[in-house]
Every structure is written in structure tokens, then in C-alpha cells.
C-alpha positions as CSV (number, residue, x, y, z in Angstrom):
1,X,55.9,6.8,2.5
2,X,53.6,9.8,2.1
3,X,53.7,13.3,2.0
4,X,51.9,15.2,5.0
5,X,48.9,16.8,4.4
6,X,45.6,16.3,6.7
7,X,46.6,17.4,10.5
8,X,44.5,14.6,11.8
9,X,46.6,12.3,10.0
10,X,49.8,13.6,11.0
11,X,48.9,14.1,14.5
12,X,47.5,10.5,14.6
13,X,51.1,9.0,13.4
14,X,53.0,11.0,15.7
15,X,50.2,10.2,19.1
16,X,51.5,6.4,18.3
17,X,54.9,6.9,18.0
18,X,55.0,8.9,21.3
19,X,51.9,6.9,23.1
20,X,53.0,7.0,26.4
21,X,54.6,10.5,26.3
22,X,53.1,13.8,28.3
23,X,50.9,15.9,25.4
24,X,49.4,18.4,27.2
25,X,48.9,20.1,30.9
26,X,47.3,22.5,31.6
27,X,46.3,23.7,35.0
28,X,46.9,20.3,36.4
29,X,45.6,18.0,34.2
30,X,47.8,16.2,32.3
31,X,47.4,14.0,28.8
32,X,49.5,11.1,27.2
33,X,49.4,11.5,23.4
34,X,47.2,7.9,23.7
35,X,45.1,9.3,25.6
36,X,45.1,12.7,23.4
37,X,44.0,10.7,20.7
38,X,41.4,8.3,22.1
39,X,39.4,11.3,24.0
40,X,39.3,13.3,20.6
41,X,38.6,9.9,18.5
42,X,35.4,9.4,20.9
43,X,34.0,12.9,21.0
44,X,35.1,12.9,16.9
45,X,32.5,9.8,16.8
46,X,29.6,11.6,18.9
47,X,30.0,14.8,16.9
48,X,28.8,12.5,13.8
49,X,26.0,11.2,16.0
50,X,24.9,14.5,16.2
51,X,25.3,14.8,12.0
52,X,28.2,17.0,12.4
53,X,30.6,16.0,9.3
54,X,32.9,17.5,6.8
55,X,33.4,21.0,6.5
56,X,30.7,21.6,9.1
57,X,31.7,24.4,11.8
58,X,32.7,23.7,15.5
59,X,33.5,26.7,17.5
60,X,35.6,26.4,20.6
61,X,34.4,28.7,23.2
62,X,36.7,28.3,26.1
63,X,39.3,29.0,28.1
64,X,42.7,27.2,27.6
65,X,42.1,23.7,28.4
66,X,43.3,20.3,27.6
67,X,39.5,19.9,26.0
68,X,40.2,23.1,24.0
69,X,42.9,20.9,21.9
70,X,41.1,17.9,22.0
71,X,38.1,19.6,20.2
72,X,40.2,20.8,17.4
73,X,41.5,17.4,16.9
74,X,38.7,15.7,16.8
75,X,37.1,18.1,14.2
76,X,40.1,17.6,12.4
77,X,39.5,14.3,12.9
78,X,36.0,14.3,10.4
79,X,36.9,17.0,8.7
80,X,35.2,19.3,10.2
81,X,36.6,22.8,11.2
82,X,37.2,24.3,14.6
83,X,35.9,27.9,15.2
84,X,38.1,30.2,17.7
85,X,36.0,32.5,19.8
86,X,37.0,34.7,21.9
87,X,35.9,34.5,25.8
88,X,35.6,38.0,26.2
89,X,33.1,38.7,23.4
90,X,29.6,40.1,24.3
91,X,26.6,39.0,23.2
92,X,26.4,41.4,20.1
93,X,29.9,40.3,19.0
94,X,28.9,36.7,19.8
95,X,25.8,36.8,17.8
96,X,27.8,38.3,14.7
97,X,30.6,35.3,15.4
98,X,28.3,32.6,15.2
99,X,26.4,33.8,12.5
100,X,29.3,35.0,9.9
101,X,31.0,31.6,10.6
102,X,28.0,29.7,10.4
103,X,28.6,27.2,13.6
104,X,27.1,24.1,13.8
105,X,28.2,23.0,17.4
106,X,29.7,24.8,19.7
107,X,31.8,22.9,23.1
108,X,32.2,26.1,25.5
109,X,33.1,26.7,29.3
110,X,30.1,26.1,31.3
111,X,30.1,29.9,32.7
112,X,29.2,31.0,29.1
113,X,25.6,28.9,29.2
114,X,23.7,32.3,29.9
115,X,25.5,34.4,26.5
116,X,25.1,31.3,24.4
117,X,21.5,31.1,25.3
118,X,21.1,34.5,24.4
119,X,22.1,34.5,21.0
120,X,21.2,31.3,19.9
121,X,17.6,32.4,18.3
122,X,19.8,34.3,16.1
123,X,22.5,31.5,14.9
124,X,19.2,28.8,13.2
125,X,22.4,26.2,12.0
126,X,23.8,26.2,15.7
127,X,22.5,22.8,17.3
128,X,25.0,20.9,19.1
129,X,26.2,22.3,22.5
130,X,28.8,20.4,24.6
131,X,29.8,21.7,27.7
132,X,33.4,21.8,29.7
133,X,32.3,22.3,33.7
134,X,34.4,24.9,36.1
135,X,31.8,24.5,39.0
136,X,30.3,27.9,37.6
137,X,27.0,26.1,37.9
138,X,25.5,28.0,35.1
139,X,22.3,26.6,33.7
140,X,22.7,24.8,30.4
141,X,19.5,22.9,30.4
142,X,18.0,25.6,27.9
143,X,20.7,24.6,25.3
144,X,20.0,20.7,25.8
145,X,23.7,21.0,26.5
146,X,25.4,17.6,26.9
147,X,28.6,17.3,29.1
148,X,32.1,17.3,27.7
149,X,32.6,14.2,29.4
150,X,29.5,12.3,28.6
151,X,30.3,13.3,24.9
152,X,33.7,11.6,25.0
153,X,32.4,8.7,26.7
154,X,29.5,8.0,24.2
155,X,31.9,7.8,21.3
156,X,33.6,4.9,20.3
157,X,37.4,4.8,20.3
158,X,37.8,3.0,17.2
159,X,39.9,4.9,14.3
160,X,38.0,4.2,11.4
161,X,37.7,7.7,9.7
162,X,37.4,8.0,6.2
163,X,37.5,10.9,3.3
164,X,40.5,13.1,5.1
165,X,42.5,15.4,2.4
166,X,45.0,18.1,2.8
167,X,42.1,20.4,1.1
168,X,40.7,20.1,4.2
169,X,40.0,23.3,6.2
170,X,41.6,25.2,9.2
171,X,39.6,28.6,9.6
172,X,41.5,31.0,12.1
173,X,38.9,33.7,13.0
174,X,41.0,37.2,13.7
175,X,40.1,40.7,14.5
176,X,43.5,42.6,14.2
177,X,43.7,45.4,16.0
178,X,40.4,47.2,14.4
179,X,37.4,46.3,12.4
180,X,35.0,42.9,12.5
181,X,36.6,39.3,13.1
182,X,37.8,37.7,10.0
183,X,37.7,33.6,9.2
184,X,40.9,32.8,8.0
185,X,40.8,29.9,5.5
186,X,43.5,27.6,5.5
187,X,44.0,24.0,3.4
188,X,45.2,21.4,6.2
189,X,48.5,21.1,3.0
190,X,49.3,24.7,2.9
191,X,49.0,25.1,6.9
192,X,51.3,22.1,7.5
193,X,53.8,24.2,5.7
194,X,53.0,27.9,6.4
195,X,52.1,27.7,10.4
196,X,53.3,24.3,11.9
197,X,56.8,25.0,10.6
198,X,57.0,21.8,7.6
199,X,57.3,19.6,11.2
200,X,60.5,21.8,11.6
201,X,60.7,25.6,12.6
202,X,63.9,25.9,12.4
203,X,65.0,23.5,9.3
204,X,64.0,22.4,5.9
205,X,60.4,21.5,5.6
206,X,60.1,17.8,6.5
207,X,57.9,16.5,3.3
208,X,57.9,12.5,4.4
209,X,55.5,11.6,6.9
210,X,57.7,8.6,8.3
211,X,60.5,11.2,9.0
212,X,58.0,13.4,10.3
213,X,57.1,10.6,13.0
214,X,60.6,9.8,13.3
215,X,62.2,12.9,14.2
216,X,59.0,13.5,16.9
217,X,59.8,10.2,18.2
218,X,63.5,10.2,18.7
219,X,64.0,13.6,19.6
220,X,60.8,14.9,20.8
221,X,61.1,14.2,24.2
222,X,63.3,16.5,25.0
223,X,61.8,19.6,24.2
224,X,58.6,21.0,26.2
225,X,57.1,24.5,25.3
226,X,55.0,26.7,28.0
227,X,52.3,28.7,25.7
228,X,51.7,31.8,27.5
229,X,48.9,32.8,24.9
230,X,45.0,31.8,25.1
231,X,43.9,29.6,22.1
232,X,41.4,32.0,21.1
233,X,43.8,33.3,18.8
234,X,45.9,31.9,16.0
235,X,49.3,32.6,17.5
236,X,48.7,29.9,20.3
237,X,46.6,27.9,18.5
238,X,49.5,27.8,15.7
239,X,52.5,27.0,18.4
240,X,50.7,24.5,20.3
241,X,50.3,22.1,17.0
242,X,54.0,23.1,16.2
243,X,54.9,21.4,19.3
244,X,52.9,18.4,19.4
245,X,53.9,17.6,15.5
246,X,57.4,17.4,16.9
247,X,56.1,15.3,20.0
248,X,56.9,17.9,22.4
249,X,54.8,18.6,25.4
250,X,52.9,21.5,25.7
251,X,52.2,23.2,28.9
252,X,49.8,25.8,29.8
253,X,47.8,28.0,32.1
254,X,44.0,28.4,32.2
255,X,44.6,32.5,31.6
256,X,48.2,34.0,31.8
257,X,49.6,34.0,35.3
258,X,53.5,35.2,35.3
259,X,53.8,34.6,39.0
260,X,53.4,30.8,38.7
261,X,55.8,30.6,35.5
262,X,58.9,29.6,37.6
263,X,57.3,26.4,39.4
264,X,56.0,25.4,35.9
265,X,59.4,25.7,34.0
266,X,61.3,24.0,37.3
267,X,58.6,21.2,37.4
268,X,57.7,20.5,33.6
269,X,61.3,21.2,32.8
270,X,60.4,23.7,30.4
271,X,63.4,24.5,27.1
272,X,60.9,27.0,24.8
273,X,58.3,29.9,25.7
274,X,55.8,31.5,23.2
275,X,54.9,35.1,24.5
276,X,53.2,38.1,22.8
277,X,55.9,41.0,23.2
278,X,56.3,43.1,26.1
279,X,52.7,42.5,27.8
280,X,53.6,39.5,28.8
281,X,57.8,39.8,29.0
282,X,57.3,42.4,31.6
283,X,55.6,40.2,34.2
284,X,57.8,37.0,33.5
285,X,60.1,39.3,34.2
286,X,59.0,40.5,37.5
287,X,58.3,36.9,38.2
288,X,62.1,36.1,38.0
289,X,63.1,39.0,40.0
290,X,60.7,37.3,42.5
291,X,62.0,34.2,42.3
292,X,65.6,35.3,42.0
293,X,65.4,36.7,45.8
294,X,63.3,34.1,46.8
295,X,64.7,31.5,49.8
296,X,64.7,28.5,47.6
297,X,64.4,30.0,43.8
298,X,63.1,27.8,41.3
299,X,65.4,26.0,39.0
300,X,65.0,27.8,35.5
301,X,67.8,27.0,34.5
302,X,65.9,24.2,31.6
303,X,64.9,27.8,29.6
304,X,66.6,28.1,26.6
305,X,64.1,29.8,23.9
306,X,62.0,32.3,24.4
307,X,59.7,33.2,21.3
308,X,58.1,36.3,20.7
309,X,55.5,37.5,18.0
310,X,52.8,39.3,17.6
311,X,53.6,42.7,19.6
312,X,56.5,44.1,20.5
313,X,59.4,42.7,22.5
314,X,61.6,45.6,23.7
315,X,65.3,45.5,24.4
316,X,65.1,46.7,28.1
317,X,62.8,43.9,28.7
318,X,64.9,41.9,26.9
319,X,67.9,42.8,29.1
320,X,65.9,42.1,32.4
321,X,65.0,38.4,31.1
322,X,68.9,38.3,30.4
323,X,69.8,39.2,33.8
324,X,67.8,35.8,35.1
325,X,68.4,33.8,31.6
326,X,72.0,34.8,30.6
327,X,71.8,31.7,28.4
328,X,68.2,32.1,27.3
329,X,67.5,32.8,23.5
330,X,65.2,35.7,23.2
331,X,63.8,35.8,19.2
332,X,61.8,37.8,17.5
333,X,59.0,36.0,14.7
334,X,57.3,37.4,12.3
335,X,54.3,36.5,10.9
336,X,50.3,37.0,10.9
337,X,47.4,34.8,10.7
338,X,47.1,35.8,6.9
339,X,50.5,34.3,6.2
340,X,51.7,31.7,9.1
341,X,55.3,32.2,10.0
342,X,57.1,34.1,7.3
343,X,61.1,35.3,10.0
344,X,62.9,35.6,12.8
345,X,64.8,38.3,14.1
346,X,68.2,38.8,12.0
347,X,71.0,37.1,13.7
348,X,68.2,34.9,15.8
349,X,67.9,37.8,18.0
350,X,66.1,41.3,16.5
351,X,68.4,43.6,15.3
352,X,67.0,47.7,15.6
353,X,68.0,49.6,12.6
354,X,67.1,53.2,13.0
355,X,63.4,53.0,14.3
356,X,62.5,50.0,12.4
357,X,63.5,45.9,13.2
358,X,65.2,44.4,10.7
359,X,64.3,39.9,9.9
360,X,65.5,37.3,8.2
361,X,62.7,36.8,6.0
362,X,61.6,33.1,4.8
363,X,62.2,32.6,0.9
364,X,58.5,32.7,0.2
365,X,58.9,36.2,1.4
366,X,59.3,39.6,-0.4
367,X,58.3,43.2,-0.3
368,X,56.6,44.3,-3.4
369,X,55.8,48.5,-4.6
370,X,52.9,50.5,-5.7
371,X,52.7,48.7,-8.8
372,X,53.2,45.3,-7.7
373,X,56.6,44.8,-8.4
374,X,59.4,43.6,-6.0
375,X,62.1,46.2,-3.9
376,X,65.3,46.3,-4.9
377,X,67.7,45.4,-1.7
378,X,69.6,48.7,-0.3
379,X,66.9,50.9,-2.6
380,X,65.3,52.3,0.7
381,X,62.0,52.2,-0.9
382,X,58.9,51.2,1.2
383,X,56.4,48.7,-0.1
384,X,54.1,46.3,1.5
385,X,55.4,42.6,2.4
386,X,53.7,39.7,0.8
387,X,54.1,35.8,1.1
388,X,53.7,33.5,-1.8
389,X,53.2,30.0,-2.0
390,X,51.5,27.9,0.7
391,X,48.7,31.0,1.5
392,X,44.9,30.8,2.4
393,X,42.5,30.7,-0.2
394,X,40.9,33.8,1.8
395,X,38.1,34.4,4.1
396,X,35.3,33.1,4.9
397,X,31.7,35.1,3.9
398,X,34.0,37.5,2.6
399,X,34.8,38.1,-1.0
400,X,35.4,41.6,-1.0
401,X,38.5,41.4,1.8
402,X,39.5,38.1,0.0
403,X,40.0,40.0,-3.1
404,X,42.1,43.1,-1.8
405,X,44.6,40.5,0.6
406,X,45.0,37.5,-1.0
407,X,45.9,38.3,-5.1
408,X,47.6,36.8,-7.4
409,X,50.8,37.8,-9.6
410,X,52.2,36.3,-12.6
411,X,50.2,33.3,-12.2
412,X,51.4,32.8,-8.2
413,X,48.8,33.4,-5.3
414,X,50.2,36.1,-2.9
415,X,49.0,37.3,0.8
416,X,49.5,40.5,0.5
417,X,49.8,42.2,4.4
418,X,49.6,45.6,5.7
419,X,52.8,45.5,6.9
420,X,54.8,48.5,5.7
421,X,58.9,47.7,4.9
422,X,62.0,47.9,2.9
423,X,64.9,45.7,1.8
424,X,68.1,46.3,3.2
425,X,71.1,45.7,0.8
426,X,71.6,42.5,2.7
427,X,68.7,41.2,2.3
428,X,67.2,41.4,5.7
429,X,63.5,43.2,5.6
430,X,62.6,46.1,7.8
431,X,59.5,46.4,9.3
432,X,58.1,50.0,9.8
433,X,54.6,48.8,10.9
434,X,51.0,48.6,10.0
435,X,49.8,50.4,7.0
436,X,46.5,50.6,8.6
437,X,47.6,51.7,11.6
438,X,50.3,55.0,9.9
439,X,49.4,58.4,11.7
440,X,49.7,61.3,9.0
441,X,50.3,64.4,10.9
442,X,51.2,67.5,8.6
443,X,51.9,65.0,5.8
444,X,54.4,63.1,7.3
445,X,53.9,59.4,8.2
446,X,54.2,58.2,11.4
447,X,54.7,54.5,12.4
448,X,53.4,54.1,15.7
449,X,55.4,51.2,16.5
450,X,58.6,53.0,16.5
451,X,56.7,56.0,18.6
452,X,55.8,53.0,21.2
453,X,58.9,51.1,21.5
454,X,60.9,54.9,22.1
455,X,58.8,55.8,25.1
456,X,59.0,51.7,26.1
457,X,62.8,52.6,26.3
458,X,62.1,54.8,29.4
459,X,63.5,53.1,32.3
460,X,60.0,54.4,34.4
461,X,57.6,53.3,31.5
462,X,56.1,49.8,31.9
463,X,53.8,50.0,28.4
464,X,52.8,52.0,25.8
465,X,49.7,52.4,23.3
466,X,49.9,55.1,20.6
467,X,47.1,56.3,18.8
468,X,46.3,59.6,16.1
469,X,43.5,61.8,16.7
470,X,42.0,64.4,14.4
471,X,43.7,67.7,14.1
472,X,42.5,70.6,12.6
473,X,45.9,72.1,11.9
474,X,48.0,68.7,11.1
475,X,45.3,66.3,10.3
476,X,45.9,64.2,12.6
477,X,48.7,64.3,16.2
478,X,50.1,61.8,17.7
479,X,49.0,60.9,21.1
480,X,50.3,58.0,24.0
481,X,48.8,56.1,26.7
482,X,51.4,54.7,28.9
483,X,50.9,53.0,32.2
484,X,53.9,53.3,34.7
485,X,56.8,50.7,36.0
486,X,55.7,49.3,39.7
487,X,57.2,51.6,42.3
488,X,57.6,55.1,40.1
489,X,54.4,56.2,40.4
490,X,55.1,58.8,43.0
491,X,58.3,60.0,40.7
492,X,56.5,59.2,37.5
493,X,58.4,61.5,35.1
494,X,56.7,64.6,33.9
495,X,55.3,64.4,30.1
496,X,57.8,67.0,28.7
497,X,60.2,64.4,30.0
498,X,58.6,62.0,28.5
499,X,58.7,63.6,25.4
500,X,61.9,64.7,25.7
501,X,63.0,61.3,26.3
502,X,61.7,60.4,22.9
503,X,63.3,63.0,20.5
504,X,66.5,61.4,21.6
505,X,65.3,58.5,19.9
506,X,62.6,60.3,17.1
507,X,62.3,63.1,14.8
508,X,60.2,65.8,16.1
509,X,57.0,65.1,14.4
510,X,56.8,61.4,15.8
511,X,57.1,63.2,19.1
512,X,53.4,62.3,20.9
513,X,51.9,66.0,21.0
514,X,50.0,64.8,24.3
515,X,50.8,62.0,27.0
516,X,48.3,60.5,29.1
517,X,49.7,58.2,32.0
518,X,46.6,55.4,32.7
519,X,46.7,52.8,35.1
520,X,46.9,50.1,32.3
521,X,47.4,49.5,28.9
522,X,44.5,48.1,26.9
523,X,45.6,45.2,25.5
524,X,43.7,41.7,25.2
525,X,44.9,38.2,26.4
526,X,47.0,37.6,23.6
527,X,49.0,40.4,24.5
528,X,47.9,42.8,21.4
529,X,47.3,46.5,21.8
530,X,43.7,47.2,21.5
531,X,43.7,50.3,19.3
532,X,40.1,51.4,19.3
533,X,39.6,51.2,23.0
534,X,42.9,53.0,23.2
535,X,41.8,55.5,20.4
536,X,38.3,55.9,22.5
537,X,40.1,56.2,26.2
538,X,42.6,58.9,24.3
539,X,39.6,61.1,22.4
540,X,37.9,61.7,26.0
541,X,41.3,62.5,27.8
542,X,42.0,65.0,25.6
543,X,38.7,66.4,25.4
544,X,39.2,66.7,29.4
545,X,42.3,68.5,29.0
């Protein structure tokens, strides 16, 4: 018996325990676990023909796709590290991606051939390029590129791998809301037990690796999860590993689709959804309502968890899922790339307490002052949360960030986030928002998340961004983008209404001082606000006015 540690190695045990189960689908191709394993075993062996090896960089620049996964493995695999990049980058934020995380290979969507080629003059360690085709017919014969397919058939399917340890690396590149992407480091040891759940979300940590295999075995089958989030970021990458540690299958779509969700729950018998709050509730949503009045409605009936993080999940868009899911869990998790899952919502589904939400916080969890020093329960002072224990060591090519987030206290290594929140006398911790992100208008601070999620509880408002600008008389005001629910736009309510709306639900000064209705909300694939777009869009609409 042995303790878990290196992913490859875990993931290796459970693809022979559940060999001739469904893996992954995405988009209509579909993977075994055997299989899982013996593609990334053979593209693990020609990334060392190409001198690729431990702790070399492998970025992943693609869409989601069963070969997305099967590259991470098999960098796992040698010990190398898979690189998220995101497929809407430019070329300048490309060239600064490659660079700051030093890639060595890259396996990419063949419609990226022409940005790659752009920027490789500037990235001198990039040299192996192995490319996924989606009949884009991009030229790739100025990378040398080799095809995904000839890759995996050129390596040999033999599992003879040497050298794995759980200080192995997982890098997670993130951008936040604001500021430059940051790499993420995570031992394999310390992510087993941080992001993939111990082998168990919602138990004890699972510490033998025979159990490990034997819980995914017996009771694996039985449990399929649609990820609704692209892999570029952590969140997705993080619940699709969850899933196939416990020998679930995992389902998902090339780029979010809500329209299509029904015939993929009713036909891969779907029990758990991973979304990113609202942006991606509200068009499930719809999608039911669809399908609800439909002739012969699809058979959702297998949906019984619905997992949110990331962004805010609102309570009227909980109620609509309700209305089409009456038995459906809807949760709440909390967490960040910095600290892998740390709650869930109190009672399994959020609670609101005043204009903050209250979790049930994982022991590992606490909320320390000014000086460092944990916050008494029922005090009602604010301090920043922080997770101890199984943490990353900090990011990479960074020292400086490393230092400020990831610190150590009485002899413990903390991540310390920029999440603002207090301890209620029960324990539970609530969650005000981002530090980062607090507005000061006349002195006072002002969480934007609570300023979003009261104009969100207008019946006629299908999202919101909020943003502060500069003010010469309060320092800074509080301004909204919000894009309209489908069919109001000819009664869209006026913006005193609006704010009207939301003193019924905030003090004054949260009130937004201006409210811009926009045709969407700018928010990227994962579902996340995008604040300085937002902040940009807001600046010139006000300068209009």
C-alpha cells in the first residue's frame, strides 16, 4: 500500500481498474480509460524523443478536447509540466506567455499555426510543436509542426517511466480578473490534496492508493460530470482530474453551448455539472425552459449536482434551474487557483447573510487580521482568508508576488488570498469580496460583488459588471454595466429604477451613481467578469454622457 502522491501514478492505477470504462467525450469523440492511458503513454514517449523531460514546460494551446487531457497526462507522465494558455490571447500576450513560462513544446489547435509562428523568434527554448487538426488548414510547415496523431503513433505504449515524485510540478497559469498571468506552482502531493479533493470532495481525504483505486472502481461508474468550463483555466482543469481520480466520466463541449446541454445530460446520463456562476446558469437555464416546452423534452431527470465557483451564482437563477431540477443540488464552492478548494455553500446550498455569502470553510481554512492573527467567530471584524497546509510553493519567475501571497506563520506556510471576510459566531466565513477589487467612494468601502448580485436580483437584468471610476468629489463612484433579460428590451427598466431597485437591497453609497445598459457583459469563457475591459467600456460611456 502507498500513499498518493504523483498524478501520473494515480491516474495510471485507476485507468486499469476502470479499463474498459468511458473517460472522456467531448464533442463526439469518446475515450476508454485504456485507451486514455495508451494515447498519453505514446505521445509521453515521443515528447522524450524530442528531449522533453522532467520539469520541462508543455503548454496546451487548445480548445477543449479529448487531446487537451491527454497532453497533461502524458506530461505528467515524464514529469514534465503542462502550460494552460488561453485561446483568446493575442500575439503580444502570447509572446509574454511563452516567454515568462519558459515553454519547451507546445501541442495547439491547428487554427493557431499563424500566432504561434509569430511569436516564436521571441520564445529561443520553444522547439517542439505538435498540432491537433480542425480542418482550419492553417499552415504549420513554418513550425516543423508534427501532427497530434503522428506523435501518438510514433511512441511506444510501453509503461516504463521512471523518476516520478509527488514534488513533481502542476503550474496553473491565471490572470484574475486584472494584471499579467501568473504560473501557479503546485507539488503533484499537495495538489492531490488541495484541488482533486484527497480522491474524495465530499469526505475524508483518501490517503491509501489501493482505496483510492477501489472506491473509483466500485463506485465510479455511476457518476458522470459535464464541465461546462474551457481547460484554459484552473477551475476546469481542476474538476476534470477530480472526476477521473474517482473513475467518473467526463463530458464536454468544444466551447460552451447551453442549447445542446439537455441531449448531453439525457444521452451521457449526466448526475454533476461544474459551471462558473450566473454566465453560464442563465443559458442552461433558458436551455431547460426550451426543452421543457419542447414536443419530446429531454430526459434530465439523471441531474442531481450542480457545482458553481468562481463567479457568482444568483438565487433568481437558482430558482429558474429549480423550476426544471426540483431535485437538483445547486452548491456554491469556494476556492481559487492559489488555494484549490478551501468550502461549500453553508447548509450545501449558499446561504445570503446581509450582502455577503456565508461557507462552510475546510479546516485548513481561517481568516486572519492586520497583524496576522486569526478572527474571533461572532467578532464582525474583517480580515483576509488564508489556507494553510497543502499550498503552492508560489509562482513561477516571480519572487516578489510569491513573497506577498504565499507567507509563512509560526513555522506553517499560508496562501494568503485577497478575499475580504469575517467569522460568524458559528463558524461559517463570510465572504465580502476581492480586496483588490473594493471601490472607496467618500471613504466608505464598497464590495462590488454585493453591488452586482443586487441589480442581478432584478427580474429584467440578465448580468451585471461593476466597476469604480475616479471622482473628484468621492475619490472614486460606483458605476454598472448590465446587459438586459431576452424579451425586456423594449420595457428595459429606466436607471433610477434600477437604482432604486438596489437601495432596497444596499445602503446608499453602494448605490451605482451611473448605469449603462450594454448589449453584453464582458466576461471570458470561464465565465469570469473581465474588469478592465469593463472598467475601459465604462470610462468612455461616461465620458459620452
Amino acid at each position: 500500500m502507498s500513499a498518493p502522491s504523483q498524478i501520473a501514478d494515480i491516474l495510471e492505477a485507476v485507468c486499469d481498474a476502470c479499463a474498459d470504462r468511458d473517460a472522456l467525450v467531448v464533442d463526439g469523440t469518446r475515450r476508454s480509460f485504456a485507451e486514455f492511458d495508451r494515447r498519453a503513454t505514446q505521445l509521453a514517449h515521443w515528447f522524450e524523443s524530442q528531449g522533453i523531460g522532467r520539469g520541462d514546460h508543455v503548454g496546451t494551446y487548445l480548445f477543449n478536447s479529448v487531446e487537451y487531457v491527454e497532453a497533461m497526462f502524458a506530461a505528467f507522465k515524464i514529469g514534465a509540466v503542462p502550460i494552460n494558455v488561453n485561446y483568446r490571447y493575442v500575439e503580444d500576450e502570447l509572446r509574454y506567455l511563452f516567454a515568462n513560462a519558459d515553454l519547451k513544446a507546445v501541442v495547439f489547435h491547428r487554427e493557431f499555426a499563424g500566432r504561434i509562428a509569430n511569436v516564436r523568434g521571441d520564445c529561443p527554448a520553444l522547439e517542439a510543436f505538435v498540432y491537433v487538426e480542425d480542418g482550419s488548414g492553417a499552415d504549420v510547415s513554418t513550425l516543423d509542426a508534427v501532427a497530434f496523431e503522428d506523435a501518438v503513433a510514433a511512441g511506444a505504449p510501453e509503461r516504463d517511466f521512471s523518476g516520478r515524485s509527488g514534488d513533481d510540478l502542476f503550474i496553473i497559469y491565471t490572470g484574475g480578473t486584472t494584471g499579467l498571468p501568473k504560473g501557479v506552482m503546485w507539488r503533484h502531493e499537495d495538489a492531490y490534496f488541495a484541488c482533486f479533493g484527497g480522491g474524495n470532495p465530499v469526505g475524508d481525504d483518501i490517503t491509501d492508493l489501493d482505496a483510492l483505486v477501489e472506491k473509483a472502481r466500485t463506485t465510479g461508474e455511476y457518476l458522470s460530470m459535464l464541465n461546462t468550463a474551457p481547460l484554459i483555466h484552473g477551475a476546469a482543469q481542476l474538476g476534470t482530474f477530480i472526476s477521473l481520480i474517482a473513475g467518473n466520466k467526463v463530458v464536454m463541449q468544444k466551447t460552451f453551448d447551453a442549447s445542446d446541454m439537455p441531449r448531453l445530460i439525457e444521452e451521457e446520463r449526466i448526475t454533476t455539472m461544474s459551471i462558473v456562476g450566473d454566465a453560464m446558469a442563465r443559458p442552461f437555464a433558458d436551455a431547460l425552459e426550451a426543452n421543457a416546452a419542447a414536443e419530446t423534452p429531454r430526459d434530465v431527470s439523471t441531474l442531481i449536482v450542480i457545482s458553481s465557483a468562481g463567479a457568482l451564482f444568483s438565487e433568481p437563477v437558482k430558482a429558474r434551474l429549480k423550476q426544471y431540477l426540483p431535485n437538483c443540488l445547486l452548491m456554491d464552492n469556494y476556492g481559487s487557483t492559489e488555494t484549490g478548494f478551501q468550502g461549500t455553500g453553508s447548509g450545501g446550498e449558499t446561504k445570503s447573510f446581509g450582502h455577503g455569502l456565508a461557507f462552510e470553510m475546510n479546516q485548513r481554512t481561517t481568516v486572519l487580521d492586520a497583524d496576522l492573527q486569526p478572527v474571533e467567530p461572532g467578532s464582525g471584524v474583517r480580515g483576509r482568508v488564508v489556507l494553510r497546509g497543502h499550498v503552492p510553493i508560489g509562482y513561477y519567475n516571480d519572487a516578489a508576488k510569491t513573497a506577498e501571497t504565499f507567507v509563512t506563520i509560526d513555522g506553517v506556510r499560508h496562501s494568503v488570498t485577497g478575499d475580504i471576510a469575517e467569522v460568524l459566531a458559528d463558524g461559517t466565513i463570510k465572504l465580502y469580496g476581492r480586496g483588490s477589487q473594493v471601490i472607496n467612494s467618500g471613504g466608505e468601502k464598497v464590495f462590488i460583488e454585493e453591488v452586482e448580485l443586487a441589480l442581478k436580483a432584478h427580474e429584467a437584468v440578465f448580468d451585471a459588471v461593476v466597476v469604480g471610476l475616479d471622482d473628484d468629489r468621492y475619490g472614486q463612484r460606483v458605476v454598472a454595466l448590465v446587459s438586459m433579460a431576452d424579451g425586456v428590451a423594449a420595457s428595459a427598466p429606466a436607471e433610477a429604477d434600477l437604482r432604486e431597485h438596489c437601495r432596497g437591497h444596499i445602503a446608499g453609497y453602494k448605490v451605482p451613481k451611473e448605469i449603462y445598459v450594454v448589449d453584453e457583459v464582458f466576461r471570458g469563457p470561464n465565465g469570469k467578469a473581465d474588469y478592465k475591459l469593463s472598467r475601459a467600456t465604462a470610462e468612455e460611456l461616461s465620458r459620452a454622457r
